[in-house]
C-alpha positions as a Markdown table, in Angstrom:
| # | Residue | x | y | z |
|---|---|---|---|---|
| 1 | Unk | 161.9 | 96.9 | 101.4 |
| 2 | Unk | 162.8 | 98.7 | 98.0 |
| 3 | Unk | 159.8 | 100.7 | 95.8 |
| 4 | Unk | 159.6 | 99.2 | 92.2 |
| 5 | Unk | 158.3 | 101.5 | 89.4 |
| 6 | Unk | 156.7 | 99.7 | 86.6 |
| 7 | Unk | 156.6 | 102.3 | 83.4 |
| 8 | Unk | 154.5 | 101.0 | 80.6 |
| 9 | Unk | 156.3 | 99.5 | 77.9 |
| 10 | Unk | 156.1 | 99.6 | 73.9 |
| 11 | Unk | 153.2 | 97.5 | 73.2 |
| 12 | Unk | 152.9 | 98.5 | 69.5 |
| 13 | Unk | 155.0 | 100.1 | 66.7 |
| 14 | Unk | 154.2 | 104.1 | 66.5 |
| 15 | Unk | 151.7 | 104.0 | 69.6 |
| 16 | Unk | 152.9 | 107.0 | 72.0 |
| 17 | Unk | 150.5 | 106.3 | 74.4 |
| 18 | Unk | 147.6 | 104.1 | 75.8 |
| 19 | Unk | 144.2 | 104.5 | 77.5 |
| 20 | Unk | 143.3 | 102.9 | 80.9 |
| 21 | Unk | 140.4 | 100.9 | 80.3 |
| 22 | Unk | 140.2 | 99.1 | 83.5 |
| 23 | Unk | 142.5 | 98.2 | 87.0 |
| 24 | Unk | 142.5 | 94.7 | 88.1 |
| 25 | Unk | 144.4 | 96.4 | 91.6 |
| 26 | Unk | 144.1 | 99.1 | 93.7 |
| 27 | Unk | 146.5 | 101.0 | 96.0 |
| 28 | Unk | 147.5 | 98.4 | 99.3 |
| 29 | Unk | 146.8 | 95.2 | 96.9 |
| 30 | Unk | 149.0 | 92.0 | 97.6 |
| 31 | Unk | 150.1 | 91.4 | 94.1 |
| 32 | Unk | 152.3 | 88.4 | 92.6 |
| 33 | Unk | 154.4 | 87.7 | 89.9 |
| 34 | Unk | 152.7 | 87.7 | 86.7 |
| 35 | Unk | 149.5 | 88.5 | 88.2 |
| 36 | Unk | 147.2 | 91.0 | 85.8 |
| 37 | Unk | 147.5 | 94.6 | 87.1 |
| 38 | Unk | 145.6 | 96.6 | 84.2 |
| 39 | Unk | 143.6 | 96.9 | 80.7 |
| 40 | Unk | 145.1 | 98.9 | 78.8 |
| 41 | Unk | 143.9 | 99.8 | 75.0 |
| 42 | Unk | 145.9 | 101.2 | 71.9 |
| 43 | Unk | 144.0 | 102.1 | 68.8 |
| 44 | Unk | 141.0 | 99.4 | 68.5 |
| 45 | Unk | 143.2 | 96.2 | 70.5 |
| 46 | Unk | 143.0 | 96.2 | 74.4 |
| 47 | Unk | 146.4 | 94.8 | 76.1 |
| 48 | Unk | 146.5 | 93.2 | 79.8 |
| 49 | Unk | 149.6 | 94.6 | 81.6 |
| 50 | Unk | 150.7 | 91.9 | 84.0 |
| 51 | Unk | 153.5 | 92.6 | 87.1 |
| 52 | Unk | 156.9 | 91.4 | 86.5 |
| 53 | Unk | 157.1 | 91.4 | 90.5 |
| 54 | Unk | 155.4 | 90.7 | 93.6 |
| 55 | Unk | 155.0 | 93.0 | 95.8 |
| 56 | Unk | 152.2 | 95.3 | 97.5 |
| 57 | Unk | 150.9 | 98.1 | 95.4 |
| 58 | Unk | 151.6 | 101.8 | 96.7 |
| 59 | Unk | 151.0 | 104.1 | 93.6 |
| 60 | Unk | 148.9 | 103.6 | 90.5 |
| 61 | Unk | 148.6 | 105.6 | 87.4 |
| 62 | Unk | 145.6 | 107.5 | 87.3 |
| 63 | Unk | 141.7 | 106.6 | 86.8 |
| 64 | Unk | 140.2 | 104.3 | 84.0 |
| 65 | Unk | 139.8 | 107.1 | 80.8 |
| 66 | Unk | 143.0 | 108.9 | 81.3 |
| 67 | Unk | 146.1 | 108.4 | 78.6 |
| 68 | Unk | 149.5 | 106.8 | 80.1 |
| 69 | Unk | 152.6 | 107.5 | 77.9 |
| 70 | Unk | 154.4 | 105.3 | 77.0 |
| 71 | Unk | 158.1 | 104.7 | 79.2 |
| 72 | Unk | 155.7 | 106.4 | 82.2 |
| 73 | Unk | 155.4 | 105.1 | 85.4 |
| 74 | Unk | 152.0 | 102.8 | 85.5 |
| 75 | Unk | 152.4 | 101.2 | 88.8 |
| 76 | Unk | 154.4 | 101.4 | 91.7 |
| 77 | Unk | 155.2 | 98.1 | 94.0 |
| 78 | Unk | 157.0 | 97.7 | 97.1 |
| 79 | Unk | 159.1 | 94.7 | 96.8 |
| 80 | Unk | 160.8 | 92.8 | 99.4 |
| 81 | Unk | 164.2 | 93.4 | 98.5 |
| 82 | Unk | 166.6 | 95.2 | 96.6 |
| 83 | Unk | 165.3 | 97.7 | 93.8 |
| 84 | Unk | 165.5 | 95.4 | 90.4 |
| 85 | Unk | 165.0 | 97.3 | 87.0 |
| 86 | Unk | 162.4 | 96.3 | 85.6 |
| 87 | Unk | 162.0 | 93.4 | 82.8 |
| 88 | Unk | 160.5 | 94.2 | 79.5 |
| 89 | Unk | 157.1 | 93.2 | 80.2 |
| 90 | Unk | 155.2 | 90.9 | 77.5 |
| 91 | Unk | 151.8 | 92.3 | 77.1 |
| 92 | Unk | 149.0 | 89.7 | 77.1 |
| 93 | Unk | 145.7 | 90.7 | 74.5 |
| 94 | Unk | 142.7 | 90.7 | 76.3 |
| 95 | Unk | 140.4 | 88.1 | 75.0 |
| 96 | Unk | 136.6 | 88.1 | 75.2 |
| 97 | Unk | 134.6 | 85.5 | 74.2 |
| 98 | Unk | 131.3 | 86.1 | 72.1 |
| 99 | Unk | 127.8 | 85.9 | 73.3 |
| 100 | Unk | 125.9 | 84.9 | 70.2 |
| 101 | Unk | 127.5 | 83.1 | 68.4 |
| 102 | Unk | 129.1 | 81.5 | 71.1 |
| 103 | Unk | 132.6 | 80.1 | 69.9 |
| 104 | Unk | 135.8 | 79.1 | 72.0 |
| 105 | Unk | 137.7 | 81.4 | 73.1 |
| 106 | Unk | 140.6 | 82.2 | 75.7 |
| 107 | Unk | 138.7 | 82.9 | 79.1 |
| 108 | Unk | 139.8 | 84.2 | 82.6 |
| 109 | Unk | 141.1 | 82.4 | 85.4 |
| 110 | Unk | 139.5 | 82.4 | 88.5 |
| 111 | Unk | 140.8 | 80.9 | 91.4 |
| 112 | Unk | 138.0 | 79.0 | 93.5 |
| 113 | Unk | 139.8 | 77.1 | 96.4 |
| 114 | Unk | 142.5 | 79.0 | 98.5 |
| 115 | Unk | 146.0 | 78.4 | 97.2 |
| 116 | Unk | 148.5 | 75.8 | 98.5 |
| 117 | Unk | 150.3 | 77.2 | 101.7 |
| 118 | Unk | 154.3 | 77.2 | 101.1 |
| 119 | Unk | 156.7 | 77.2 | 104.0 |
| 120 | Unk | 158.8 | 80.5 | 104.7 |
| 121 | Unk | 162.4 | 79.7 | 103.5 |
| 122 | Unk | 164.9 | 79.8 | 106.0 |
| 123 | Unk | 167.6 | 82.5 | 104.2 |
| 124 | Unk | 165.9 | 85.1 | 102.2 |
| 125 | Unk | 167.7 | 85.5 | 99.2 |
| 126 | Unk | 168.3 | 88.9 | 98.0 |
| 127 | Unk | 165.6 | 89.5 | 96.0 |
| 128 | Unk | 163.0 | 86.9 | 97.2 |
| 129 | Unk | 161.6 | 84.9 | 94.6 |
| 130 | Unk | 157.6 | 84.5 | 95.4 |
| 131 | Unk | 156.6 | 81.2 | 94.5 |
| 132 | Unk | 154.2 | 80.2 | 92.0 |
| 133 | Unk | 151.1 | 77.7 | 93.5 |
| 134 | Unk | 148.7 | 75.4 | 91.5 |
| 135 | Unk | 145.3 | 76.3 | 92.0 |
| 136 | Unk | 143.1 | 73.3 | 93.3 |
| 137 | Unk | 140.6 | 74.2 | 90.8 |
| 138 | Unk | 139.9 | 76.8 | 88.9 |
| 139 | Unk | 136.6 | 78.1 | 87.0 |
| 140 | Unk | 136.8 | 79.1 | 83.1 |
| 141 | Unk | 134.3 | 81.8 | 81.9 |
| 142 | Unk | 134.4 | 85.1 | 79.5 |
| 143 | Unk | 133.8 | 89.1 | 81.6 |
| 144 | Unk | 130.4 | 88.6 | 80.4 |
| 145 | Unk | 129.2 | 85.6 | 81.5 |
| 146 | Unk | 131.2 | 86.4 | 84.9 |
| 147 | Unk | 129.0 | 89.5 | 85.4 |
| 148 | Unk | 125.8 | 88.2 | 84.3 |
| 149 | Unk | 126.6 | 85.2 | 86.7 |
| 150 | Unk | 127.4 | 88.0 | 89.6 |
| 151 | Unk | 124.2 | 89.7 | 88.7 |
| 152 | Unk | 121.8 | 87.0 | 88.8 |
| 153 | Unk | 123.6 | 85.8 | 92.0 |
| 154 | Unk | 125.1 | 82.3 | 90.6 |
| 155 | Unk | 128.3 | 80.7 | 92.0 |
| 156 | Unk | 130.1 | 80.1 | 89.0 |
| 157 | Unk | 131.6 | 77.1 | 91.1 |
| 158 | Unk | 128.0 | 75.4 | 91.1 |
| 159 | Unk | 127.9 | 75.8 | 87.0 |
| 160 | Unk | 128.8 | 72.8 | 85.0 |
| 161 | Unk | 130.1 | 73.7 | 82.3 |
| 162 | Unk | 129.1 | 71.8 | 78.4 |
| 163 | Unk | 132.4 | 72.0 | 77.3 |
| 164 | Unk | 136.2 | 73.6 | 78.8 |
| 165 | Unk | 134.3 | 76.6 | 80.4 |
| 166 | Unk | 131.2 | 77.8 | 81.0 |
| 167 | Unk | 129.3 | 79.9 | 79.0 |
| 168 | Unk | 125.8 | 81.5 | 79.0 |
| 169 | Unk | 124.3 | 78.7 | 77.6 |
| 170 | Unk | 125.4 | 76.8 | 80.6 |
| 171 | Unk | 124.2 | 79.2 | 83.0 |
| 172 | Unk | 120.6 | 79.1 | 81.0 |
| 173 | Unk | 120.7 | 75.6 | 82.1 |
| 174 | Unk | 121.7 | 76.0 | 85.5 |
| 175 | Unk | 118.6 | 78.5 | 86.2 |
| 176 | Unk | 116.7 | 75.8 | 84.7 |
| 177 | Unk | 117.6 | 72.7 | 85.9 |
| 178 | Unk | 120.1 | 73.4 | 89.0 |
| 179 | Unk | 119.9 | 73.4 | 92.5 |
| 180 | Unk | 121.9 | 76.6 | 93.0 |
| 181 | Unk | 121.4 | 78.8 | 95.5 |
| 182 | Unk | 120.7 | 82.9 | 94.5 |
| 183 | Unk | 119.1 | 83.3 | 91.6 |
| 184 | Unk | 115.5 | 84.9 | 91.6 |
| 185 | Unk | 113.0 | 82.6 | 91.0 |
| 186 | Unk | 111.1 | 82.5 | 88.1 |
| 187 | Unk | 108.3 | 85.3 | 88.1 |
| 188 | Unk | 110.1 | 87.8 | 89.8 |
| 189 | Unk | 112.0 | 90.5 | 88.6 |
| 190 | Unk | 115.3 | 91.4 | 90.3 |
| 191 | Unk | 115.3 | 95.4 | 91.4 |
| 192 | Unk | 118.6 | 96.7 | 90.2 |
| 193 | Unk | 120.3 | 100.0 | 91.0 |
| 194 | Unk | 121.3 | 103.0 | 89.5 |
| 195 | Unk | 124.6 | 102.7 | 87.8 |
| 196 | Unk | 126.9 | 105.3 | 86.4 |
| 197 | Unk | 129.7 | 103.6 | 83.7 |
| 198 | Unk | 132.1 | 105.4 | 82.4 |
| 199 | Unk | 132.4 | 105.7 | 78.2 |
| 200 | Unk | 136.2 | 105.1 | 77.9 |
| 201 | Unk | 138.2 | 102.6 | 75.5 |
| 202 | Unk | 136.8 | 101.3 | 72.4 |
| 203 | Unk | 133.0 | 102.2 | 73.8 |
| 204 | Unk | 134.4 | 105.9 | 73.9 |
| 205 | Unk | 136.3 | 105.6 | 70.3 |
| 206 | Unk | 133.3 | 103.9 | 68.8 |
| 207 | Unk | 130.6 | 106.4 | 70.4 |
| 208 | Unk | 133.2 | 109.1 | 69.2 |
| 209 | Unk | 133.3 | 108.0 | 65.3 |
| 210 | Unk | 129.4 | 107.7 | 65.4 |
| 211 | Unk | 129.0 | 111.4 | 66.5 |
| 212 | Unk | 130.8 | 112.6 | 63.8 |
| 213 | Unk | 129.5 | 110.5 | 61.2 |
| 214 | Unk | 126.0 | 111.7 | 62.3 |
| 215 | Unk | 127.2 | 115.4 | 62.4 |
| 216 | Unk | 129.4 | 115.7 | 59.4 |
| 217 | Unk | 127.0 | 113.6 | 56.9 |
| 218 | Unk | 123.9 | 113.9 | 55.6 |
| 219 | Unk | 122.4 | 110.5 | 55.8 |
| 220 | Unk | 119.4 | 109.1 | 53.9 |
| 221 | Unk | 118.3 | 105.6 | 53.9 |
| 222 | Unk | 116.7 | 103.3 | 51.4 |
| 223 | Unk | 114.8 | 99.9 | 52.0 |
| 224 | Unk | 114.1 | 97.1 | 48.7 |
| 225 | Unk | 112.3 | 94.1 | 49.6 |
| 226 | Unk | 114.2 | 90.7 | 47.9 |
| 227 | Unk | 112.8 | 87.8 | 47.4 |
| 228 | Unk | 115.9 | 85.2 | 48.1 |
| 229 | Unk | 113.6 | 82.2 | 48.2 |
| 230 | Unk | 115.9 | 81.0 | 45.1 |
| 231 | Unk | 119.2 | 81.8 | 46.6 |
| 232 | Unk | 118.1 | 80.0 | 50.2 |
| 233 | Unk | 117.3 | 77.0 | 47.7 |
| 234 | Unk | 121.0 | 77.4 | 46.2 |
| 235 | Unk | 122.5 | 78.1 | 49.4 |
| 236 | Unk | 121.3 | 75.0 | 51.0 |
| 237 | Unk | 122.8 | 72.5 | 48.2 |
| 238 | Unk | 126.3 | 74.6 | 48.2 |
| 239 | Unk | 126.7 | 73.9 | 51.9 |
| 240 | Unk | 125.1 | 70.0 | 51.2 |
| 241 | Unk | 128.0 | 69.2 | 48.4 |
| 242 | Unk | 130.7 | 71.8 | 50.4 |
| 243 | Unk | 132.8 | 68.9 | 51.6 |
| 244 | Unk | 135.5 | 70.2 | 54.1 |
| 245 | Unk | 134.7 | 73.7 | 52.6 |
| 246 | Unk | 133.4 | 76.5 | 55.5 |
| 247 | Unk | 129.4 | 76.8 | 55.8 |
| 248 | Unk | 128.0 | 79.4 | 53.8 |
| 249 | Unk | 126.0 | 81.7 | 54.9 |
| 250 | Unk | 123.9 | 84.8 | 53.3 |
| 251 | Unk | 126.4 | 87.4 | 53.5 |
| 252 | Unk | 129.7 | 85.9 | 51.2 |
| 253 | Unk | 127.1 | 85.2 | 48.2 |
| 254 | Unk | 125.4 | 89.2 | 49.0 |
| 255 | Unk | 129.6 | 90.4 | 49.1 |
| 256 | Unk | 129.6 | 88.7 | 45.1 |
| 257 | Unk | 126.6 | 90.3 | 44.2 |
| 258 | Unk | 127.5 | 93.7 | 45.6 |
| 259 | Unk | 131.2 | 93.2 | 43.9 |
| 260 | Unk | 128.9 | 92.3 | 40.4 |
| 261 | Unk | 127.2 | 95.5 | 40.7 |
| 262 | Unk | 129.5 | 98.2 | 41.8 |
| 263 | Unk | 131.4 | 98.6 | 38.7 |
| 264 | Unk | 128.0 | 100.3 | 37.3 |
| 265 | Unk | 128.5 | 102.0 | 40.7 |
| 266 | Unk | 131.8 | 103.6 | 41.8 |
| 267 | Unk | 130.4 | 106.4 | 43.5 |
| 268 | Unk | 129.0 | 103.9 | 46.3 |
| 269 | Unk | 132.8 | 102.3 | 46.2 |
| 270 | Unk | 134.1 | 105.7 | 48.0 |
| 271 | Unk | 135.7 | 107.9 | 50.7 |
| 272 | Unk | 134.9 | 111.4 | 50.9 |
| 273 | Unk | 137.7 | 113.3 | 52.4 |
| 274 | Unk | 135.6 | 116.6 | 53.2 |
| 275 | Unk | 138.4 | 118.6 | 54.6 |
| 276 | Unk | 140.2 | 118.3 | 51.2 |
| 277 | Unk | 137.3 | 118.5 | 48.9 |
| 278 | Unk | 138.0 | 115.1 | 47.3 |
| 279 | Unk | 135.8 | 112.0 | 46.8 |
| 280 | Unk | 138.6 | 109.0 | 45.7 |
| 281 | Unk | 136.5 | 106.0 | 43.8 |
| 282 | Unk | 138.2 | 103.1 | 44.8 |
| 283 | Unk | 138.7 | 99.9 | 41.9 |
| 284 | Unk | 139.1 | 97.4 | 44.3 |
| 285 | Unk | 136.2 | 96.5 | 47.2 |
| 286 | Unk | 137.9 | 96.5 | 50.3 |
| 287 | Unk | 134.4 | 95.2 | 52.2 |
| 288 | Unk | 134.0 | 96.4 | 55.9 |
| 289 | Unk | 132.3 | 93.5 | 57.6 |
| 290 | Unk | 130.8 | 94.6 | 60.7 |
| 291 | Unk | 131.5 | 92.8 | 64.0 |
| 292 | Unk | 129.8 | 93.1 | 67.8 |
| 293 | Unk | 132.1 | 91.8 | 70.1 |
| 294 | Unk | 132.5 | 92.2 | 73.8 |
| 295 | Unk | 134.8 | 95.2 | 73.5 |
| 296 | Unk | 132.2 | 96.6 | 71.5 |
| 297 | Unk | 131.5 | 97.3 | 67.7 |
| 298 | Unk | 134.8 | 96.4 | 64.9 |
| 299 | Unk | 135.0 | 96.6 | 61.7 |
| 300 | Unk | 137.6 | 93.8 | 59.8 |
| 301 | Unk | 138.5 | 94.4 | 56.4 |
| 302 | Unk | 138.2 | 91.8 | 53.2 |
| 303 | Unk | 141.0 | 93.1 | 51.1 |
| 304 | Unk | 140.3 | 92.2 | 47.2 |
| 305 | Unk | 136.8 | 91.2 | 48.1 |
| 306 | Unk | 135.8 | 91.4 | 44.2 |
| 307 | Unk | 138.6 | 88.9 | 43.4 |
| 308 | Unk | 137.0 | 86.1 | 46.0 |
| 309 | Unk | 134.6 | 83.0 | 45.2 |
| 310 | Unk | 131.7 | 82.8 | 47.4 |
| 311 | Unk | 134.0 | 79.7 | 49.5 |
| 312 | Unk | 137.2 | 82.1 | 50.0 |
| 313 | Unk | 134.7 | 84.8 | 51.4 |
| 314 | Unk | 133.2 | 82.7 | 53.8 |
| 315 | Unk | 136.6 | 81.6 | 55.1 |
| 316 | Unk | 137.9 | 85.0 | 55.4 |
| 317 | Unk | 134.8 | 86.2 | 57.2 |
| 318 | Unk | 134.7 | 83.4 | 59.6 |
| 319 | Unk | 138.9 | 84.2 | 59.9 |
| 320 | Unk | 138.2 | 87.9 | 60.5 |
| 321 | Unk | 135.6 | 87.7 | 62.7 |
| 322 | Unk | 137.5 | 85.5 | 65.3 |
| 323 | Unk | 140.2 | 87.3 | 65.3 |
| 324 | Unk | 138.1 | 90.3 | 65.8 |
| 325 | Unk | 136.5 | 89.1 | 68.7 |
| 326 | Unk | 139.6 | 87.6 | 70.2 |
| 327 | Unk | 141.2 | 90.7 | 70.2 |
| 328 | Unk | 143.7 | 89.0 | 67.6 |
| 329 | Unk | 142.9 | 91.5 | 64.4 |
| 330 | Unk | 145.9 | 93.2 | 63.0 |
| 331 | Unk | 145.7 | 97.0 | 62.7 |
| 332 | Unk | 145.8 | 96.8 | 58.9 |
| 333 | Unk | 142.7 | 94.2 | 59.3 |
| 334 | Unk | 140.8 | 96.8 | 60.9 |
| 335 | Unk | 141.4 | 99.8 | 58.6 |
| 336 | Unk | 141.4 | 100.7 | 55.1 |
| 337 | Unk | 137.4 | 99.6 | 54.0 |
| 338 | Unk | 135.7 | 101.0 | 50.9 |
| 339 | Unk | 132.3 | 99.7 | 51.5 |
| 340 | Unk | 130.9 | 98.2 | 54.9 |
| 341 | Unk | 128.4 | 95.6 | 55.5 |
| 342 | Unk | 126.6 | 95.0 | 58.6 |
| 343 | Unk | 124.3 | 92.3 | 59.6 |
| 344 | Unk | 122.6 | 91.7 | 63.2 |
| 345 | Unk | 122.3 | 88.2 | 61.8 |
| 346 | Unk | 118.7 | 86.5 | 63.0 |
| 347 | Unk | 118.5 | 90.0 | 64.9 |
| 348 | Unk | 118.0 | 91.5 | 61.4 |
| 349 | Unk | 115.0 | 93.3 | 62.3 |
| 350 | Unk | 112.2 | 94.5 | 59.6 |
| 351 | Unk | 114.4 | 97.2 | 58.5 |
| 352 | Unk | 117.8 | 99.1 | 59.6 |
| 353 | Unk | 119.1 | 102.8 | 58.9 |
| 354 | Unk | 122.9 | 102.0 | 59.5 |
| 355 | Unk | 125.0 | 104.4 | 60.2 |
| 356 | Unk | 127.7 | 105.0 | 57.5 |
| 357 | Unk | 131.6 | 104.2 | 58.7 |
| 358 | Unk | 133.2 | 107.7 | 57.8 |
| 359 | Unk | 134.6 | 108.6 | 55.9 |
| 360 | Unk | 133.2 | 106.0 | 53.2 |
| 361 | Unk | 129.7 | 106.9 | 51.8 |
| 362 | Unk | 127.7 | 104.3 | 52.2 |
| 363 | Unk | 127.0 | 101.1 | 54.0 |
| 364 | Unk | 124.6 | 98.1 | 53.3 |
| 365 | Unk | 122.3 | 96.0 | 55.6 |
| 366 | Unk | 120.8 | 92.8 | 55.1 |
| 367 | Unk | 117.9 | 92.2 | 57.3 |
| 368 | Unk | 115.7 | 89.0 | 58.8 |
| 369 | Unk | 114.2 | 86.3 | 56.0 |
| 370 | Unk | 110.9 | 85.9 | 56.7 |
| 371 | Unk | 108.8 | 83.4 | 55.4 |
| 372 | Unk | 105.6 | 84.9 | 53.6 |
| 373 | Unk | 102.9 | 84.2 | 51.0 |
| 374 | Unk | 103.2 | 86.1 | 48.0 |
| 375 | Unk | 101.2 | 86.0 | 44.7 |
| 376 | Unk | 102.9 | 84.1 | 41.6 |
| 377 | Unk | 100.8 | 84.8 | 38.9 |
| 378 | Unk | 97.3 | 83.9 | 40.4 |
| 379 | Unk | 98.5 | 81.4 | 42.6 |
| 380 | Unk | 99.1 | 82.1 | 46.9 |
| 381 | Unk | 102.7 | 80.5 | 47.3 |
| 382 | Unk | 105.7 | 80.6 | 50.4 |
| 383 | Unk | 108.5 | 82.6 | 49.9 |
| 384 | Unk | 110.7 | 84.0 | 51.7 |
| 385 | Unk | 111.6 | 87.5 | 51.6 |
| 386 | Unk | 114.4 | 90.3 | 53.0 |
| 387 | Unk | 114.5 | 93.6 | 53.0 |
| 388 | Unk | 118.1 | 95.3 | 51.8 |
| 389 | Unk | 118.9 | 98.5 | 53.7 |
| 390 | Unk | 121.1 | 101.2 | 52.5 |
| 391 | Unk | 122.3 | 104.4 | 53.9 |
| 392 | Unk | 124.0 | 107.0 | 51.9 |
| 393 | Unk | 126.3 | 110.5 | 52.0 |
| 394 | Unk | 123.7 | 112.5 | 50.5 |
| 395 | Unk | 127.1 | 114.9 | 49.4 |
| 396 | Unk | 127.9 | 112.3 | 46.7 |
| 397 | Unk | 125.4 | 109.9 | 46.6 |
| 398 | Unk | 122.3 | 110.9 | 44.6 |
| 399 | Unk | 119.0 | 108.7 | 46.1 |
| 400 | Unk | 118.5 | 107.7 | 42.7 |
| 401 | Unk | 121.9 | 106.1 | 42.0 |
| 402 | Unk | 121.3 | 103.9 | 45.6 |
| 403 | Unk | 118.1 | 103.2 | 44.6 |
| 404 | Unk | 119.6 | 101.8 | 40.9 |
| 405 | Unk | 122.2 | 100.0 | 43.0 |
| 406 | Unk | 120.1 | 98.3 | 45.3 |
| 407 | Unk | 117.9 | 96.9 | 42.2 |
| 408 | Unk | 120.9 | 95.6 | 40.3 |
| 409 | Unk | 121.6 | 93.8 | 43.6 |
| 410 | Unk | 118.1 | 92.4 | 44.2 |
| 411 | Unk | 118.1 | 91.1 | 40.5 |
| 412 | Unk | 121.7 | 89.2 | 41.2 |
| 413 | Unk | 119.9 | 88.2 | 44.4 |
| 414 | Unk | 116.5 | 86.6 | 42.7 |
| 415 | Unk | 118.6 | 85.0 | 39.9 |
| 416 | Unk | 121.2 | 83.7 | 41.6 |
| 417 | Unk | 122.7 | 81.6 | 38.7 |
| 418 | Unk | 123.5 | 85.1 | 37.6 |
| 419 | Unk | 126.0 | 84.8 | 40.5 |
| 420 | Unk | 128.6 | 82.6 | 39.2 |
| 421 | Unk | 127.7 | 83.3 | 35.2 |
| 422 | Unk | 130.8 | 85.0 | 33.5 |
């Protein structure tokens, strides 16, 4: 028997040290090659640490929350055999997949049948070499859908899945229209138990950027209702002539209007930097977009968003957001905004009071379309309405000069020719 140590290696250029979001082992754990041993998160991307041994686990770390330097010991095996140094390990980004919209994306493993048994060699070499065994079958599903599936009592095994794994849709159906066993029956609500989760990774970074925007700015919020029945009309014979061109939703043609108006704006175009005294208007619109993903809110960057067509946005949005939810988003695609823009989507809501993504000064919030009648002239006539939501840093924003703003955008936004006119 010799004891491995397994320090944790450079998983990114300039980070000193990672968080332990989560251990897939715990201390007496039969553990093989290549098999996941811990979460581990750097800035805003969360890395799976898999074992370059196999082995039984003796020593770990320390507890989900704590900070692991880097070239420290992580885990500790003890392998049968000689003490090996250890290989530079490869770390593997975690990859959730999306509730809503739901999207493919890389999923876990997990195994379903017991593995293949393997006869003992008959001379142990030096350092045995565990084998590696195909799994007889093996169910695909995202963290989520795994713990809504353990919570409602579903064997994932029982789920089939409408496409190459199973997602919640497909559990929907099974509640519905399978013959599984351990699901509540309709009309009955489940008792659950207290809980106690800990706020540590991204949750804890995100929770800890929203406390001091709330603390350190002085928000105020304004609301302008749009009427967009015009540019739903325009939207819907883009996307009918777009050819192999993305789908275009609201938000790339609301990015050009916003980019149209903010010239007569750069105080909205901003970062105040409080310490220093200094607000620095930007020229270019480096747009914040937004992004719930499993992990939790992020925030991707369109660089030059002023310099886009309405096609190039929705491309780059679409782009982003993947890789945002993937875990696949680029420091640099994660920093650097201007201006943000968030949108719950057919979530919108009546109205929102964002919270502003320090240290910029304001952020925008398109809510639901809803479908009203509304007086043209002295005629009673469907339209279809939004509210626009704005929240501002009252320390260089003036309510006047968001209110202003919002208006030149709502006149883009009801004249939507005025969209693409030079």
């Amino acid at each position: 028997m010799a004891l491995f140590t397994f320090r944790l290696p450079d998983i990114g250029e300039g980070i000193a040290e990672a968080e332990i979001v989560g251990w897939h082992v715990k201390v007496g754990d039969r553990v093989e090659e290549d098999q996941p041993l811990a979460d581990m998160m750097t800035d805003k991307a969360t890395v799976e640490m898999e074992s370059p041994v196999a082995g039984t686990v003796v020593r770990l770390a320390g507890e989900p929350g704590q900070q692991i330097a880097i070239g420290s010991m992580l885990v500790e095996i003890e392998t049968e055999g000689a003490t090996v140094e250890a290989p530079a390990a490869a770390p593997v980004v975690v990859v959730p997949e999306p509730e809503k919209p739901e999207a493919p994306v890389a999923v876990e493993r997990e195994e379903i049948a017991p593995p293949i048994p393997v006869a003992e060699p008959e001379k142990a070499a030096p350092v045995p070499v565990t084998p590696k065994v195909e799994a007889k079958a093996a169910v695909l599903a995202s963290p989520a859908v795994r713990a809504r599936a353990r919570e409602l009592g579903i064997d994932l095994g029982q789920v089939k899945p409408n496409g190459d794994h199973i997602r919640h849709s497909d559990l929907d159906a099974f509640l519905l229209y399978g013959s599984g066993q351990g699901y509540r029956p309709a009309g009955r609500s489940a008792k659950r138990g207290d809980e106690e989760v800990k706020v540590i990774g991204l949750r804890r970074r995100i929770a800890e950027n929203m406390a001091a925007s709330k603390r350190a700015i002085p928000h105020f919020s304004y609301v302008e209702e749009i009427d967009v029945t015009a540019l739903e009309e325009m939207r819907e014979q883009l996307n009918a002539h777009r050819g192999d061109k993305p789908k275009l939703t609201l938000l790339p043609l609301l990015i050009v209007a916003i980019c149209r108006a903010l010239p007569e704006f750069p105080m909205l175009n901003a970062r105040y930097d409080d310490e220093a005294g200094v607000v620095t208007r930007f020229g270019a619109v480096h747009m914040g977009i937004a992004t719930q993903t499993d992990a939790g809110l992020m925030v991707p960057v369109i660089r030059d968003a002023q310099d886009r067509n309405v096609w190039q946005l929705a491309a780059e949005i679409g782009r982003l957001a993947d890789a945002a939810r993937t875990g696949k988003a680029k420091s640099e695609e994660l920093s650097g905004s201007t201006l943000t823009l968030t949108s719950l989507g057919p979530l919108g809501g009546v109205a929102t009071t964002p919270v502003i993504n320090r240290p910029e000064v304001a952020i925008i919030g398109p809510n639901r379309i809803i479908e009203r009648p509304v007086f043209r002239g002295r005629e009673v006539v469907p339209a279809k309405l939004m509210n626009l939501s704005i929240s501002c840093d009252h320390r260089v924003v003036d309510g006047w000069d968001a209110a202003s703003f919002v208006q030149a955008v709502r006149k883009l936004l009801e004249t939507p020719v005025l969209l693409f006119a030079d």
